[in-house]
Structures are given as C-alpha cells and as structure tokens.
Backbone bond lengths (Angstrom), bond angles and torsions (degrees), N, CA, C in turn:
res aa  C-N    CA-C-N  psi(-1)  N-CA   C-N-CA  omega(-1)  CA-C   N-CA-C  phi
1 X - - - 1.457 - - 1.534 108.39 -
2 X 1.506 119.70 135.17 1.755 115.36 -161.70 1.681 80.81 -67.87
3 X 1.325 89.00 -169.07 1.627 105.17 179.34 1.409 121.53 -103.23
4 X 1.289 124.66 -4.05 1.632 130.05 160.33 1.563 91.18 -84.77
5 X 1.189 131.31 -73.01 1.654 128.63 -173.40 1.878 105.60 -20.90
6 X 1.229 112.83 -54.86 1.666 132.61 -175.64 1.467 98.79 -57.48
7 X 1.505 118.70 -58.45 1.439 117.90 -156.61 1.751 92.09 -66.67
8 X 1.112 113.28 -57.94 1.793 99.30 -176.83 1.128 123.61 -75.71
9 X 1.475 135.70 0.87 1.416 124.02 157.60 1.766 105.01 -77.42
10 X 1.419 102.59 -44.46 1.556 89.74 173.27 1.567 127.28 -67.43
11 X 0.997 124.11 -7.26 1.610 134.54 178.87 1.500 108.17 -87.12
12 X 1.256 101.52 -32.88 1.307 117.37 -171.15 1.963 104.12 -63.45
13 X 1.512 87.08 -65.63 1.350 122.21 -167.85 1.874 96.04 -44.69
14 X 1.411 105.56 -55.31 2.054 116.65 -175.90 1.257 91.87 -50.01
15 X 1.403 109.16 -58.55 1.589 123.43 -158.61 1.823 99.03 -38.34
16 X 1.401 103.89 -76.98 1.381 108.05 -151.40 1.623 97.31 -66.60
17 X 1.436 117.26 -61.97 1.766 123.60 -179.74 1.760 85.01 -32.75
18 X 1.339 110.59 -95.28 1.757 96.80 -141.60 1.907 114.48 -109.67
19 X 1.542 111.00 29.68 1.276 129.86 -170.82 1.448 117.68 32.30
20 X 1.398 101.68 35.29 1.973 101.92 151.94 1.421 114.28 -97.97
21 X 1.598 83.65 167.39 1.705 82.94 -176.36 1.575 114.14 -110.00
22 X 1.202 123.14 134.09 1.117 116.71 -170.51 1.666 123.76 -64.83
23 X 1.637 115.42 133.69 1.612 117.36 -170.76 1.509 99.84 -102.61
24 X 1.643 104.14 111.90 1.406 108.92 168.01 1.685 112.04 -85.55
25 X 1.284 113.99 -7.31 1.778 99.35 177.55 1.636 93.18 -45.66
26 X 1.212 105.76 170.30 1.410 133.96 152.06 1.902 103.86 73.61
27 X 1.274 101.05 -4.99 1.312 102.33 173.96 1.470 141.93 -82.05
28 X 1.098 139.15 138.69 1.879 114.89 -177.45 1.272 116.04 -62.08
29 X 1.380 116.01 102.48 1.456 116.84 165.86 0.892 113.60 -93.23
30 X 1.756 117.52 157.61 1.397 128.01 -160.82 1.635 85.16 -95.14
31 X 1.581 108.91 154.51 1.595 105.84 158.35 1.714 128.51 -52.53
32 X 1.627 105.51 3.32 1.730 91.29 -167.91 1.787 77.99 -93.03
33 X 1.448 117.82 -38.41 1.713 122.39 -167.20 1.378 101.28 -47.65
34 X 1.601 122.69 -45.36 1.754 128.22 -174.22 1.502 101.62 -62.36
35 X 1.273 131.28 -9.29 1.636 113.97 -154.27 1.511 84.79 -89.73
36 X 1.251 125.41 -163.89 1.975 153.22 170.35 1.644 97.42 -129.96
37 X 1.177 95.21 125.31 1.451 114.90 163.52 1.402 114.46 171.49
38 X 1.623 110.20 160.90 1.390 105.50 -175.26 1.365 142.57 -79.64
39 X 1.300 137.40 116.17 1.100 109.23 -157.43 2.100 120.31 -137.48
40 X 1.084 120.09 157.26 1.223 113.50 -156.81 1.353 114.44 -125.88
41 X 1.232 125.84 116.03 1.648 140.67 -153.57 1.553 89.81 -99.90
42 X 1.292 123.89 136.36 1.653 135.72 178.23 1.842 91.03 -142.24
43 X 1.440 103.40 151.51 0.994 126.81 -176.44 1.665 101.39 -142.66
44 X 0.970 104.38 151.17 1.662 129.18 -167.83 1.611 127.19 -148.54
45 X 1.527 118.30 125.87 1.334 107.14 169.85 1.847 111.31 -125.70
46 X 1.064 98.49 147.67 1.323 96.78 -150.03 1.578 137.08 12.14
47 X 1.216 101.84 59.98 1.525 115.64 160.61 1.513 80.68 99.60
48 X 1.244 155.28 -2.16 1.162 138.36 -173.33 1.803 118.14 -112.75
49 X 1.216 118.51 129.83 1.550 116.31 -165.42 1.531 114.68 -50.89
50 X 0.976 139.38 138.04 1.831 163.28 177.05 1.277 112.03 -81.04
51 X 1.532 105.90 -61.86 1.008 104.14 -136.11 1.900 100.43 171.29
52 X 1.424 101.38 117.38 1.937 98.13 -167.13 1.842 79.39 -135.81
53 X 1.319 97.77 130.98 1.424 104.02 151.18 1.603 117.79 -161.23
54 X 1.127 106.58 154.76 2.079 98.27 -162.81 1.836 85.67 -165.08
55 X 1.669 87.73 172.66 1.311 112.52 -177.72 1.794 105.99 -127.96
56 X 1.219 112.39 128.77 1.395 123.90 -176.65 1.727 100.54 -51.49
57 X 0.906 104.18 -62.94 1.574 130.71 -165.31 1.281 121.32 -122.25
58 X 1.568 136.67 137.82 1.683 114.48 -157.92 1.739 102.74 -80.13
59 X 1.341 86.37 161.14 1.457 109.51 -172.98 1.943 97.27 -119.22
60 X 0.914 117.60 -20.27 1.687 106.20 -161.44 1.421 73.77 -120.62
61 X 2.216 90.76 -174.24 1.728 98.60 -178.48 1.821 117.84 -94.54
62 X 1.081 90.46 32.41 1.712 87.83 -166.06 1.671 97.79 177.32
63 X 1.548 115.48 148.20 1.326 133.91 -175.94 1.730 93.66 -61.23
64 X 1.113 137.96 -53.03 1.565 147.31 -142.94 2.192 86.03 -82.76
65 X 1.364 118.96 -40.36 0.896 106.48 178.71 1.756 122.88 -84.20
66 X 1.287 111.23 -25.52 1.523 130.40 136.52 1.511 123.00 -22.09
67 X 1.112 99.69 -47.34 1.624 105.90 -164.87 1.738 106.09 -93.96
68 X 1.564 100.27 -1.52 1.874 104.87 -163.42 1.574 75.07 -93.47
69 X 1.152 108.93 -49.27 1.694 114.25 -157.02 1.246 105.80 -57.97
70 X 1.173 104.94 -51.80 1.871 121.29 -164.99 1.972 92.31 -57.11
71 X 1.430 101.58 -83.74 1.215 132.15 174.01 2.216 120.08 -13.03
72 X 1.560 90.73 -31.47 1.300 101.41 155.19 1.646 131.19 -101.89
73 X 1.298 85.42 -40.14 1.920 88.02 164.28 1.879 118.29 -67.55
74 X 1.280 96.44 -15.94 1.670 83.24 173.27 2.013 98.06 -77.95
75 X 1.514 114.36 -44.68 1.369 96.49 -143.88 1.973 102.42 -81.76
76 X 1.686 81.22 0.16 2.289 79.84 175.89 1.044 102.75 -124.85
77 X 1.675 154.99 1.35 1.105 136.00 -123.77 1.605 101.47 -158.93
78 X 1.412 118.46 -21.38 1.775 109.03 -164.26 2.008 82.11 -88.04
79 X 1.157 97.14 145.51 1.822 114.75 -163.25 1.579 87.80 -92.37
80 X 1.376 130.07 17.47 1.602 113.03 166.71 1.368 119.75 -103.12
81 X 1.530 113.43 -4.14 1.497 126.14 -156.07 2.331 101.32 -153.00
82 X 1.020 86.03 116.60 1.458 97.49 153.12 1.401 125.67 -29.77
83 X 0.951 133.82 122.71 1.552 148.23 169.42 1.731 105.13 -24.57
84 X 1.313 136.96 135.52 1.260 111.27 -160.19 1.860 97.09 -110.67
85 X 1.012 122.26 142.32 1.533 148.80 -145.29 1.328 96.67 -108.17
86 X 1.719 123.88 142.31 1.231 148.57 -140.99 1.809 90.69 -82.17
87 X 1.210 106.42 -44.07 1.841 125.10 -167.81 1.650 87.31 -69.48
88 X 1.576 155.57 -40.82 1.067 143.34 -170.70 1.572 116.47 -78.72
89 X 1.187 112.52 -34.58 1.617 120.80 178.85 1.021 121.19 -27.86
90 X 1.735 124.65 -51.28 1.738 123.96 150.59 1.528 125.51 -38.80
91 X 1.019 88.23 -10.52 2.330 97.76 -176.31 1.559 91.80 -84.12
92 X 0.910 111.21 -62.93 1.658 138.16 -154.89 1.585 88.29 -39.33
93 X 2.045 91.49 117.64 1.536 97.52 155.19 1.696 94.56 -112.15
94 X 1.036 125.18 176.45 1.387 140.32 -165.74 1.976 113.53 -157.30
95 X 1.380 84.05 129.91 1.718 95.59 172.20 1.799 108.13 -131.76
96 X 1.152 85.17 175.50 1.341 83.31 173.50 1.955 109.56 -175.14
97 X 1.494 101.48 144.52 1.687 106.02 -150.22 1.223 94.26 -123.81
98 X 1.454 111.07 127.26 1.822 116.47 -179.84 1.480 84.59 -85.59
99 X 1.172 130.31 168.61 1.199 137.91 172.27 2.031 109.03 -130.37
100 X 1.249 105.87 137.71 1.482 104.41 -172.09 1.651 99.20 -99.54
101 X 1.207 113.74 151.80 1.732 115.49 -167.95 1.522 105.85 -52.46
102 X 0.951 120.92 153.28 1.347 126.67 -174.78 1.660 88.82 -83.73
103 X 1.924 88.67 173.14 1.929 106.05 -172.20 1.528 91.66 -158.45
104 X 1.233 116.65 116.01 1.657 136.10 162.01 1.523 106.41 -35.29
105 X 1.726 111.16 124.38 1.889 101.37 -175.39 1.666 79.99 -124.20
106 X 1.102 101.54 151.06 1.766 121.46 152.06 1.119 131.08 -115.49
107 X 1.169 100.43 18.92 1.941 101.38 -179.34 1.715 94.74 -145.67
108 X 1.047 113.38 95.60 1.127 99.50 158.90 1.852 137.82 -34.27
109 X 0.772 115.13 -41.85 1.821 126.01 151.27 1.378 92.17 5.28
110 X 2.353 99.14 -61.11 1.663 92.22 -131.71 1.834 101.96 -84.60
111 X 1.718 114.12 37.69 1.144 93.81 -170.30 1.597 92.04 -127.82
112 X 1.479 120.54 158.89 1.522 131.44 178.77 1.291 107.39 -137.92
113 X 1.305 117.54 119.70 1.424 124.67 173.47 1.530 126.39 -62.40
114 X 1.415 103.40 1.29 1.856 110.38 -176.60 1.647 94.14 -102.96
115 X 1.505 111.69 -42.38 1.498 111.97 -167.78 1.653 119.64 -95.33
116 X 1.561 100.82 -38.85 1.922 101.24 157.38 0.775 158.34 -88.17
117 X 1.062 162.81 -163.59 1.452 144.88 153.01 1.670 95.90 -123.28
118 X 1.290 111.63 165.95 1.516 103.06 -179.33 1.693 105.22 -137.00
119 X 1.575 112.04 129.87 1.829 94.15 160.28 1.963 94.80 -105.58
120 X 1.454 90.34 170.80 1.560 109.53 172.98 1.320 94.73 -127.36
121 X 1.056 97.09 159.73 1.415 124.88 -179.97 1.849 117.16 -142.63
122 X 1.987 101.75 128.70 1.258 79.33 170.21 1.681 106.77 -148.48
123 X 1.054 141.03 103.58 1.417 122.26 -155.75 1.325 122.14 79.01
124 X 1.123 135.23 -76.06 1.267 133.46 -167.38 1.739 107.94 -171.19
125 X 1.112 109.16 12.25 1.485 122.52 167.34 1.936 113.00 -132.57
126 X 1.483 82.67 144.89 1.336 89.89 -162.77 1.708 106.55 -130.28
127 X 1.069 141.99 129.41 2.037 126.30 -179.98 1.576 86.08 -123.33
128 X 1.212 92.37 -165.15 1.680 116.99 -162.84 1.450 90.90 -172.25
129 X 1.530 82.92 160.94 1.665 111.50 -172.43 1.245 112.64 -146.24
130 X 1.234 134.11 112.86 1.644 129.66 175.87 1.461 93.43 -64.53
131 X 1.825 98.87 163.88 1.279 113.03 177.11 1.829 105.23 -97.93
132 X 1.314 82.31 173.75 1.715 87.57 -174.43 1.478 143.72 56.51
133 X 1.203 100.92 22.28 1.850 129.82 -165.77 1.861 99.22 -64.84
134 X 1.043 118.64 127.85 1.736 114.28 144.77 1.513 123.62 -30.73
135 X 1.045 110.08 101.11 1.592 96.21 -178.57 1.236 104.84 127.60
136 X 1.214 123.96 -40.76 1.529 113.89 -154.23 1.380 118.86 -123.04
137 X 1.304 106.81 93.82 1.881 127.59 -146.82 1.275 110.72 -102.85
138 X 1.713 126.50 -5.97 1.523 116.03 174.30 1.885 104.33 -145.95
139 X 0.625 110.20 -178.93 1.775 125.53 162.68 1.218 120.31 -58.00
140 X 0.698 106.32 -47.00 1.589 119.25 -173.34 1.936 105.84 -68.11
141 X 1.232 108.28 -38.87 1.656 132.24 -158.30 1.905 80.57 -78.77
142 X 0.954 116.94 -80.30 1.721 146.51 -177.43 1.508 93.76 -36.51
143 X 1.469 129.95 -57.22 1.411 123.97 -166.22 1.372 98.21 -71.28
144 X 1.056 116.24 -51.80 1.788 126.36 177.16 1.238 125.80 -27.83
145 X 1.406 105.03 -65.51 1.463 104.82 -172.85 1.998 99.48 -104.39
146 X 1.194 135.12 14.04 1.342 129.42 137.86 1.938 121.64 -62.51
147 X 1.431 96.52 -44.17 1.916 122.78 162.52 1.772 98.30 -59.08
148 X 0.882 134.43 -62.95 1.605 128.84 178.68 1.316 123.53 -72.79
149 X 1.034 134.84 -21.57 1.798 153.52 151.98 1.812 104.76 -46.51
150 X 2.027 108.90 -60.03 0.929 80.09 -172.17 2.052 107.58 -96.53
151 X 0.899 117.12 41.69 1.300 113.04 -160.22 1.765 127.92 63.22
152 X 0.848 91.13 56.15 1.899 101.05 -172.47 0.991 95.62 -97.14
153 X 1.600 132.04 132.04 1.380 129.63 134.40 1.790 131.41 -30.80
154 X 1.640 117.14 154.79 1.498 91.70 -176.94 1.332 79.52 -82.30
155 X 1.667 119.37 178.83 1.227 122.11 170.66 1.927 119.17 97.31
156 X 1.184 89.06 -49.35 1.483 95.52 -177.92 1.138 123.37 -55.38
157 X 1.541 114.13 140.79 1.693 115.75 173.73 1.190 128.11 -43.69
158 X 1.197 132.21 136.18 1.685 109.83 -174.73 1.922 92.41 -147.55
159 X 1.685 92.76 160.80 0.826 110.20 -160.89 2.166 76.42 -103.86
160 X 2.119 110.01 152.19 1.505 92.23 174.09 1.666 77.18 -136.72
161 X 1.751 97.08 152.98 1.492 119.04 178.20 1.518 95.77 -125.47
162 X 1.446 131.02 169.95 1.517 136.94 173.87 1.623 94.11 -136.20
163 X 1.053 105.97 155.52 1.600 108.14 145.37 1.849 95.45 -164.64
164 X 1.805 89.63 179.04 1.706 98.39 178.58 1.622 92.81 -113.72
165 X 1.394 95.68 175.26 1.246 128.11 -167.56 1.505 116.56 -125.48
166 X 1.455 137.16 121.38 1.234 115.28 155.86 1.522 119.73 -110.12
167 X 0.829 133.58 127.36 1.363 160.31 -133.26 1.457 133.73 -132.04
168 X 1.364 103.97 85.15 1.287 135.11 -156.81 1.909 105.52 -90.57
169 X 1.251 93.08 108.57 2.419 98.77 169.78 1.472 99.35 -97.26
170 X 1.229 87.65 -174.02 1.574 105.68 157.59 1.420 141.88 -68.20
171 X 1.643 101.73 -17.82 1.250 105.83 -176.64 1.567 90.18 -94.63
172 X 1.545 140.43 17.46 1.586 104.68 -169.28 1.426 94.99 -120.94
C-alpha cells in the first residue's frame, strides 16, 4: 500500500474508532509527503463512492498534513453520505490524488477527461472534477457536472483551469 494510501486509512481508522487526529510530526515522511499541493482523499465501498473530499490548492504545510485534513473530511464531512461508522471501516477502499497546480486553458481542445481534471469558475464559485472518473467520457460531460457541483448556471461564462493528478489505491 503507497504511503499516502496508509496515512489516510490510518487517520481515518483513529479518527472514527477514538476521534483523535492523527500527529504526523516526528514521522518518516517520504519527500512527495514534504511537498504542498492539493490533494483529494475518496473512499469507496465496493466499487461505489463513500465519500470524496480534496483541496483545490494546499491549505496545510505539507501533502502528509493535507491528507490528515482531507482524509477526515471525506469520512464525516462530504454532505452526500453519512458520517462513516466504526462497523464500515473493513468496507473502506481508499485512494488518494496529489493534485499538480492548476494552469488557465482557453480552448477547450486543451482539456481530456482521462488525463485532467478540470475546475470552472464563475463569479465567485468555483467546482472541480477529478480526472479519469467512470462515466465521464468527453469535455463537455466533465465541464458539466464540475458547473453543477459548484452551482453554475448552464450557459454561464466560465472561467476553465486543468491540472493532473497522481493517483495513489491500495494496490500501489
């Protein structure tokens, strides 16, 4: 199991059993854990979504502390799914997506739903979309429901960003 995959099942795992939060000071972090970037903890039970929560852009001082933050707000906090319960933790598959800084596109062209992820922007709301999702096979599909995530009108002007993802399961 990589070693971000580990850090949020185990954060996860403290979290829900006895509601501490797990302290990575003093721990061996890998050089990708020392970097800043954004990143987005998903949880899954049998092949079916849990629980997705991430940060566009980092919020903490380090990916490893990213992944504590994220890693608990997915399993109490994403408003589509129930707080996740001590008896489910054996279900729990877990991923987790470094995210590379986003880059302003103007042509739609320059975006691919297998290789980017996309946020929109429009006014003062902004969604995101991981790349490579089940389901979501063109540009058009990907801009859509990133535009409906964050409350976008169809139609509305929007601002488009891309970035990649590397993308860590259980098996890596």
């Amino acid at each position: 199991m990589h070693p971000l995959v580990k850090l949020a099942k185990e954060t996860i795992e403290l979290y829900v059993r006895e509601h501490r939060i797990l302290d990575v000071r003093g721990r061996d972090l890998t050089p990708e854990m020392r970097e800043r970037a954004g990143v987005f903890v998903s949880l899954k039970v049998r092949g079916m979504l849990r629980g997705c929560i991430g940060t566009f852009e980092p919020c903490e001082p380090d990916v490893a502390h990213e992944v504590v933050r994220n890693a608990i707000s997915s399993a109490t906090q994403d408003p589509r799914f129930p707080a996740v319960a001590p008896d489910e933790l054996d279900s729990l598959q877990y991923s987790v997506d470094v995210l590379t800084p986003p880059e302003r596109v103007t042509d739609r062209s320059k975006l691919d739903p297998k290789r980017y992820g996309v946020i929109v922007t429009s006014g003062g709301r902004r969604g995101l979309l991981l790349p490579d999702l089940e389901g979501v096979d063109s540009v058009d599909r990907q801009v859509g429901i990133a535009m409906q995530k964050a409350g976008i009108p169809s139609g509305s002007q929007i601002d488009l960003e891309r970035f990649e993802v590397k993308r860590y399961g259980e098996k890596d």
